[in-house]
MILORO-276709 format. One record per residue: x, y, z of N, C-alpha, C in turn. Coordinates in steps of 0.05 Angstrom, whole numbers, padded with zeros to 5 digits, always signed. Atoms other than C-alpha are relative to their C-alpha. Example, Ala and Ser with C-alpha at 12.3 -4.5 7.8 and 13.67 -1.06 7.14 Angstrom:
! MILORO-276709
+00018-00024+00000+00246-00090+00156+00018+00024+00000;-00016-00024-00001+00273-00021+00143-00015+00022+00014;
***
This chain:
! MILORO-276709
-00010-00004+00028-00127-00557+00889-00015+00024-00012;+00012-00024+00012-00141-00492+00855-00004-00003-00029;+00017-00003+00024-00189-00495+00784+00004+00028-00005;+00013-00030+00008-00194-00442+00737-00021-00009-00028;+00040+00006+00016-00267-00440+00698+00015+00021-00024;-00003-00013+00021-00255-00424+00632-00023-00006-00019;+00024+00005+00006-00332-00431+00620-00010+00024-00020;+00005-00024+00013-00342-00360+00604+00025+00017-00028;-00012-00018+00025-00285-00342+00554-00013-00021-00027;+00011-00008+00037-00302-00334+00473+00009-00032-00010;-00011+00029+00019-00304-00399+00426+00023+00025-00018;-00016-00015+00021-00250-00389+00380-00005+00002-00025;+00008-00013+00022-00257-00355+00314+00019-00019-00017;-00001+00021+00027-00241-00401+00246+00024+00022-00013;-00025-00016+00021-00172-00383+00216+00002-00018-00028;-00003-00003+00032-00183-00398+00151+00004+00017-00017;-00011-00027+00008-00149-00364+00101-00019+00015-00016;+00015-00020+00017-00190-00308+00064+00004-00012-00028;-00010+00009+00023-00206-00333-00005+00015+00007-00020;-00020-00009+00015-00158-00325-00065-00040+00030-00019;+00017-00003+00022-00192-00269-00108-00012+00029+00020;+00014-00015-00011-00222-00228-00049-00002+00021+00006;-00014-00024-00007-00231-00159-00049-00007+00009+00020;-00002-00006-00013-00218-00127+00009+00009+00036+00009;-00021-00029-00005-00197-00054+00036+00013+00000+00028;-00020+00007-00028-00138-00055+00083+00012+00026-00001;-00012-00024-00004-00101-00005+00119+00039-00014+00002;-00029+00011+00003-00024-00014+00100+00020+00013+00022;-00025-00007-00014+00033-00004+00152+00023-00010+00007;-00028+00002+00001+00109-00003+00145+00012-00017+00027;-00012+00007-00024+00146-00043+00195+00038+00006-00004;-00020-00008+00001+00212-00004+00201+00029-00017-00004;-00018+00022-00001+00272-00041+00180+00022+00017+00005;-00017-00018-00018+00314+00024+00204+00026+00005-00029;-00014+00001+00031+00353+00018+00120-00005+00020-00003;+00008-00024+00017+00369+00089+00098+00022+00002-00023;-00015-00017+00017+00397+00118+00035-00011+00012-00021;+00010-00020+00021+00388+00185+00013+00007+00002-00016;+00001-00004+00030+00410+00179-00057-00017-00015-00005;+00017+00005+00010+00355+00143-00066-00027+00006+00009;+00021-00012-00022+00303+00179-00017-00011-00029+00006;+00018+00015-00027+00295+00116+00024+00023+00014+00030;+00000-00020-00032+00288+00161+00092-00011-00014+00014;+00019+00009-00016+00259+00152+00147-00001-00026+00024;+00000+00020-00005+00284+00088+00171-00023-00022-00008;+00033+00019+00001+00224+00050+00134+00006-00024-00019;-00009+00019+00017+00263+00009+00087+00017-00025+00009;-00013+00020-00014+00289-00058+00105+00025-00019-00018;-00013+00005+00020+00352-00088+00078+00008-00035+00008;-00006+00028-00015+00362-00161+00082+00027-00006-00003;-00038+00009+00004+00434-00185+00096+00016-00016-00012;-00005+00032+00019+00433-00256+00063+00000+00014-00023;-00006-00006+00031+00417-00226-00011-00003+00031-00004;-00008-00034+00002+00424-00148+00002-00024+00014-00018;+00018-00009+00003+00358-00133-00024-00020+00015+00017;+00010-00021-00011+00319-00077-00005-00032+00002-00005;+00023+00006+00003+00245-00073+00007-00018+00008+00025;+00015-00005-00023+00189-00049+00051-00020-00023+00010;+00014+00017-00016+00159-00095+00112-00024+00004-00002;+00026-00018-00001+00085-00079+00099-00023-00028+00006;+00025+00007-00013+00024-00104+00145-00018+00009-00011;+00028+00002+00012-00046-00104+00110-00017-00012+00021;+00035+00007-00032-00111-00103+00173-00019+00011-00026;+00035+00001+00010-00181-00111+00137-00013+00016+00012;+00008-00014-00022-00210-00055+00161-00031+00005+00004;+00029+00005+00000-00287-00079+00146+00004-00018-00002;+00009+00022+00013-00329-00131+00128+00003-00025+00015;-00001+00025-00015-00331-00201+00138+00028-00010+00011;-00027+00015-00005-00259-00209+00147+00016+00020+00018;-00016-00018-00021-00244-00151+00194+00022-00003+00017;-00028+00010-00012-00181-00150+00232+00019-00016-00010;-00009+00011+00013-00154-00193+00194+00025+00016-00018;-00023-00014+00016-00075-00185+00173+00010-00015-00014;-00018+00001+00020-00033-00198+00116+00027+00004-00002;-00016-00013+00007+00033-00191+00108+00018+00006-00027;-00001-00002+00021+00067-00180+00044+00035+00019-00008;-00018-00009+00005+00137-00145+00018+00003+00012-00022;-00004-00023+00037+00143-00082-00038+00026+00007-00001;-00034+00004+00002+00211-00089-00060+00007+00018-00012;-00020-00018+00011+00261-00032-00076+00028-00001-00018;-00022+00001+00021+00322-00055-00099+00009-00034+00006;-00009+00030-00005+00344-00128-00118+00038+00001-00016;-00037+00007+00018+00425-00143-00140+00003-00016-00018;+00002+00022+00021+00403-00194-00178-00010+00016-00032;+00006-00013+00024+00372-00137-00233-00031+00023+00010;+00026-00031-00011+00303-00077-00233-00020-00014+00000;+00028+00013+00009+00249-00127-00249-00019-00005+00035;+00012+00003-00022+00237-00134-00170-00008+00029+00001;+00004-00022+00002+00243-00063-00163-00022+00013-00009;+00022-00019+00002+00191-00032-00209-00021-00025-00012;+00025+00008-00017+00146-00090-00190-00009+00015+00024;+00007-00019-00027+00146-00052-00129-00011+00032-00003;+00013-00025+00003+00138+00015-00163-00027-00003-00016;+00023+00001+00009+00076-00012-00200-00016-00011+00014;+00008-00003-00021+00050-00031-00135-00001+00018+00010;-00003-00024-00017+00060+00028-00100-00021+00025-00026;+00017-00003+00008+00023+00057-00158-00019-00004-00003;+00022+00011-00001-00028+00020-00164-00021+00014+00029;+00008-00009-00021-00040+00031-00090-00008+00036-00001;+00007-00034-00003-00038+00111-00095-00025+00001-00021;+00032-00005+00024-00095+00106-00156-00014-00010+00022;+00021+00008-00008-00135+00061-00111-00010+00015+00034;+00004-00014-00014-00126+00096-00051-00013+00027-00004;-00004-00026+00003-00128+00171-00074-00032-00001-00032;+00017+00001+00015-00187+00145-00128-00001+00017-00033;-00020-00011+00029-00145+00156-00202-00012-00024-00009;+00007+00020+00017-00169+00118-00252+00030-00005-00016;-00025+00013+00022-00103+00080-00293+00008+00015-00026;-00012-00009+00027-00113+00115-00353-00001+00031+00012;-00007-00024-00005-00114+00186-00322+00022+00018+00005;-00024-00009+00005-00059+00233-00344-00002+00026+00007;+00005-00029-00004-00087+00300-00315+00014+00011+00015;-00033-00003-00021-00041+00340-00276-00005-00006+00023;+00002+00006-00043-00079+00329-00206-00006-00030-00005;-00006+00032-00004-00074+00253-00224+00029+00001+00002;-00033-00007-00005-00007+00259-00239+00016-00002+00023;-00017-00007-00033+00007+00290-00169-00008-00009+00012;+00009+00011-00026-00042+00248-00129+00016-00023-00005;-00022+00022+00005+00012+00190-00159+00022+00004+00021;-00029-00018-00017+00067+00227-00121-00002-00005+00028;-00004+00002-00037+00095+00214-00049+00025+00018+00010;-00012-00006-00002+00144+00253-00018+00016-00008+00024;-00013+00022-00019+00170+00190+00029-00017-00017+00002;+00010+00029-00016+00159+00125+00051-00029+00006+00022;+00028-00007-00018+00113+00159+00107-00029+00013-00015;+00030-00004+00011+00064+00177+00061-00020-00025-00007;+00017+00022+00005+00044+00102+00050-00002-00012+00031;+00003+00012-00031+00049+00085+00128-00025+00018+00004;+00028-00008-00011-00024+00086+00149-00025+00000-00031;+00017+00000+00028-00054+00088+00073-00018-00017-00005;+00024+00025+00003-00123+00056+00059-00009-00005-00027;-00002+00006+00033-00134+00024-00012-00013-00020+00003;+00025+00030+00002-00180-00034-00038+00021-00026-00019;-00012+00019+00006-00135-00099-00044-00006-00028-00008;+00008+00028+00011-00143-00166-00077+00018-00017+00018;-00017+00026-00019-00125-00229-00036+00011-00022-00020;-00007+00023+00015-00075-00279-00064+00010-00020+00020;-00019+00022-00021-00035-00342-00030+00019-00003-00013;-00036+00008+00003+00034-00356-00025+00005-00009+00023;-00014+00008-00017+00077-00396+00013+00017+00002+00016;-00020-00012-00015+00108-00388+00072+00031-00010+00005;-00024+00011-00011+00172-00411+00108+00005-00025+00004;+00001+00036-00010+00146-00475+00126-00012-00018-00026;+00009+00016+00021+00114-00487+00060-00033+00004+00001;+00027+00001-00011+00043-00475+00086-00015+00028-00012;+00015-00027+00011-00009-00428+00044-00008+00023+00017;+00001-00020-00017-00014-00362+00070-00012+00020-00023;+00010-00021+00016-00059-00299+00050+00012+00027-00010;-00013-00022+00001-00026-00242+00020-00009+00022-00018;+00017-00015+00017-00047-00180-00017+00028+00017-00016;-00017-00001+00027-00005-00176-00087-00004+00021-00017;+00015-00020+00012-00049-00124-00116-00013+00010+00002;+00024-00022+00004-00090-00062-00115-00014+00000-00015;+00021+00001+00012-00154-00056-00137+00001+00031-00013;-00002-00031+00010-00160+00008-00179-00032+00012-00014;+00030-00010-00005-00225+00054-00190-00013-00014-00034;+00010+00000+00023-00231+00027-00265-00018-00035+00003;+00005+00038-00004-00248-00061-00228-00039+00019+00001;+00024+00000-00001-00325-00056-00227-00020+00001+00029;+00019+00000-00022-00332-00069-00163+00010+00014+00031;-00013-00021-00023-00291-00014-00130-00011+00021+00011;+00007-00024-00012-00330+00037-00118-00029-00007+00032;+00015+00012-00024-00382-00012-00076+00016-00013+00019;-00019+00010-00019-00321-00043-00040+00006+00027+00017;-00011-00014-00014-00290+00022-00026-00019+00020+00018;+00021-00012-00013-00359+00047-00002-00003+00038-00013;+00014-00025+00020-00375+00130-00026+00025+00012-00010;-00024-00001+00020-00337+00149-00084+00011+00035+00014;-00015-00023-00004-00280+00204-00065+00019+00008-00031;-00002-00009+00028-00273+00247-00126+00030+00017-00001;-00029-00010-00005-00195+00275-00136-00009+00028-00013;+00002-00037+00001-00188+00358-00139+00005-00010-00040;-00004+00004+00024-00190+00374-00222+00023+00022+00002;-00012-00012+00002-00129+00394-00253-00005+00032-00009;+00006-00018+00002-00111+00463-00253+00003+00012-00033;-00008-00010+00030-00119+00502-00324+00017+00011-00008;-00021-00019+00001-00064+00542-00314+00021-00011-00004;-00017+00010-00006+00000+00517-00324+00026+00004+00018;-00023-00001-00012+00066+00515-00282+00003-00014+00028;-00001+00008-00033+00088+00499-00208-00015+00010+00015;+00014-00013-00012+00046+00539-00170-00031-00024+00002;+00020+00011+00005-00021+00504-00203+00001-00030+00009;-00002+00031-00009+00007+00439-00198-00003-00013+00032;-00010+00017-00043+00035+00436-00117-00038+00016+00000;+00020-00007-00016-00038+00469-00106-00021-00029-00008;+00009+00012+00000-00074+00419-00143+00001-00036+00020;-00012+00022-00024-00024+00364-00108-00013+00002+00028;+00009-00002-00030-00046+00390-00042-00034-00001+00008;+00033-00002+00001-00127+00389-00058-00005-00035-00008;+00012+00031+00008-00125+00314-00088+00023-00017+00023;-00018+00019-00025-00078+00290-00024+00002+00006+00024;+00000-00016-00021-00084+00338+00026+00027+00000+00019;-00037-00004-00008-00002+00338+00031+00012+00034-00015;-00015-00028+00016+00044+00398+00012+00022-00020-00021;-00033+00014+00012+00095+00377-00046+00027+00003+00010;-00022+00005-00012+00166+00370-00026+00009+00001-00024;-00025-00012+00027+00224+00404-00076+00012-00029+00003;-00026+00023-00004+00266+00347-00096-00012-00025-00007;+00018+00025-00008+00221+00289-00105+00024-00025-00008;-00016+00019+00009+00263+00224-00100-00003-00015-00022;+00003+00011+00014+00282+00183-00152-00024-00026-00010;+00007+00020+00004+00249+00127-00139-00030+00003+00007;+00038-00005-00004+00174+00158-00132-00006+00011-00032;+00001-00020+00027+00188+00190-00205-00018-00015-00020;
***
């Protein structure tokens, strides 16, 4: 009779869920739902459209990318468009803001023009791969069973963001000058992207 010794593999690691409340910094990535339409600059194939209630919304994975809770994923849904009315919608765009302050390190109340533009995306692929400091909440899954999810960005004004997010990254200052020129340069110093003519609606 042939044994196999399973003496030497790893005890297993404690899946308990991360507590409510916990901040964390995760790295966010899109799981393609292959949904395009350019009148509304979702490109890219990154938007996912569900078939049962025709709502539109990005798949997005959250990995812990320190700390005590390392590896550790999340998954979670930033919604674009609901048929039912906008209230899902720009929940999603005040997420997706939130996230660019906490990522790109904007304080909430900052109205300067290179805040402004570090707000700005010029697609869906600019938040695939994006690292930001997230609060842990629970919600229920499919089966009914509490599950960890991350509802909210932490933004540089919480107290305890700049020791979460580890050494503070200071955004380019706006330029004094005014027009397009100053602006796409300052855009490209506080994001290290080029702007894109055209910016879609739904980043506005």
């Amino acid at each position: 009779m042939t044994y196999f010794d399973f003496n030497s593999a790893s005890e297993q690691t404690s899946f308990d869920l991360i507590p409510k409340g916990t901040l964390v910094r995760v790295r966010m990535t899109i799981k393609p739902g292959g949904f395009d339409d350019a009148s509304q600059g979702w490109t890219g194939g990154y938007a996912t459209r569900s078939s049962s209630t025709g709502s539109v919304y990005l798949n997005c994975e959250f990995v812990v990318t320190d700390g005590e809770f390392a590896r550790r994923k999340m998954w979670s849904l930033i919604g674009l468009h609901s048929p039912k009315g906008p209230e899902w919608a720009n929940m999603g765009r005040t997420m997706v803001k939130a996230i660019l302050n906490s990522a790109r390190n904007v304080q909430p109340g900052d109205n300067s023009q290179a805040a402004q533009n570090a707000r700005r995306i010029s697609g869906f692929a600019d938040l695939d791969g994006i690292e930001f400091l997230g609060k842990v909440d629970w919600d229920k899954d499919q089966n009914g069973q509490d599950k960890a999810v991350i509802k909210a960005a932490v933004t540089p004004d919480n107290k305890d963001y700049a020791a979460a997010m580890g050494a503070p990254r200071t955004p380019a200052p706006a330029s004094a000058s005014a027009g397009a020129a100053p602006a796409a340069n300052a855009y490209a110093q506080a994001t290290g992207r080029t702007p894109v003519p055209g910016r879609p609606s739904w980043a506005q």
